[in-house]
N, C-alpha and C positions, 0 to 999 in steps of 0.2 A: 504494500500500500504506500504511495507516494501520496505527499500532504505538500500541499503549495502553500510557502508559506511568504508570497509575494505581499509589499506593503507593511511587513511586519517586518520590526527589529528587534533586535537579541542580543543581549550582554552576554558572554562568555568569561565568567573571571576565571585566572588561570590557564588561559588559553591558548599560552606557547607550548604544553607539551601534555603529555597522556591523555586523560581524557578530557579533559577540556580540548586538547584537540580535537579528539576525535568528533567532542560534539560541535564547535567551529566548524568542522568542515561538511558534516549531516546539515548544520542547521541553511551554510551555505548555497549545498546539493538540491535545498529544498528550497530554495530562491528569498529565505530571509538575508535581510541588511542585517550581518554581525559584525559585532564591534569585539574585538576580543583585550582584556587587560593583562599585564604581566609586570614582576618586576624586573625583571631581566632580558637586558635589550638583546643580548646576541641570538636567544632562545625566541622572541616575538620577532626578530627581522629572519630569521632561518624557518619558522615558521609558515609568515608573511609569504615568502617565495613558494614556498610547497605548496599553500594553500590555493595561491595564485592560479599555480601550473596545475594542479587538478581541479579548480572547479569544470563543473560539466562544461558552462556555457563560456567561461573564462570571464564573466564579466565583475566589473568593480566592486563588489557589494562587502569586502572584508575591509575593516578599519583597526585599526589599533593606539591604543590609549595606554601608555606605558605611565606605570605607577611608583611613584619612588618616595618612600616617606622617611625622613627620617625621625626619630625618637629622643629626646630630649630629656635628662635627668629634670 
C-alpha cells in the first residue's frame, strides 16, 4: 500500500542515520516535504547526498536543519 503523502511535511529528528533515516527516506518515497534534524554535520551532509540520489522522482523535497546547542554551567 502506497500512501501519498503530497502537501504534507515531516520532521525527522535524528535523521542522518539508522532509522530516522530510514524513515526520511519512506517519508520522502511517499512525496512528503521532510525536513530532517541532526547534530552532526558530516553524518546530515552524507546523508543529504544518499537521500538525494534515491529519491524515486529525485525531486527537492529533503531539507535539513542542523542542531547544535551548546550547554552552559
Amino acid at each position: 500500500m502506497i500512501i501519498d503523502l503530497k502537501n504534507k511535511i515531516a520532521l525527522v529528528t535524528g535523521g542522518a542515520t539508522g532509522i530516522g533515516r530510514g524513515i526520511a527516506k519512506a517519508l520522502s518515497d511517499s512525496n512528503a516535504t521532510v525536513i530532517i534534524t541532526s547534530r552532526n554535520k558530516k553524518d546530515i551532509n552524507q546523508t543529504l547526498k544518499s537521500l538525494n540520489k534515491k529519491c524515486q522522482d529525485n525531486s527537492n523535497n529533503i531539507f535539513v536543519l542542523q542542531i547544535r546547542h551548546e550547554f552552559k554551567d
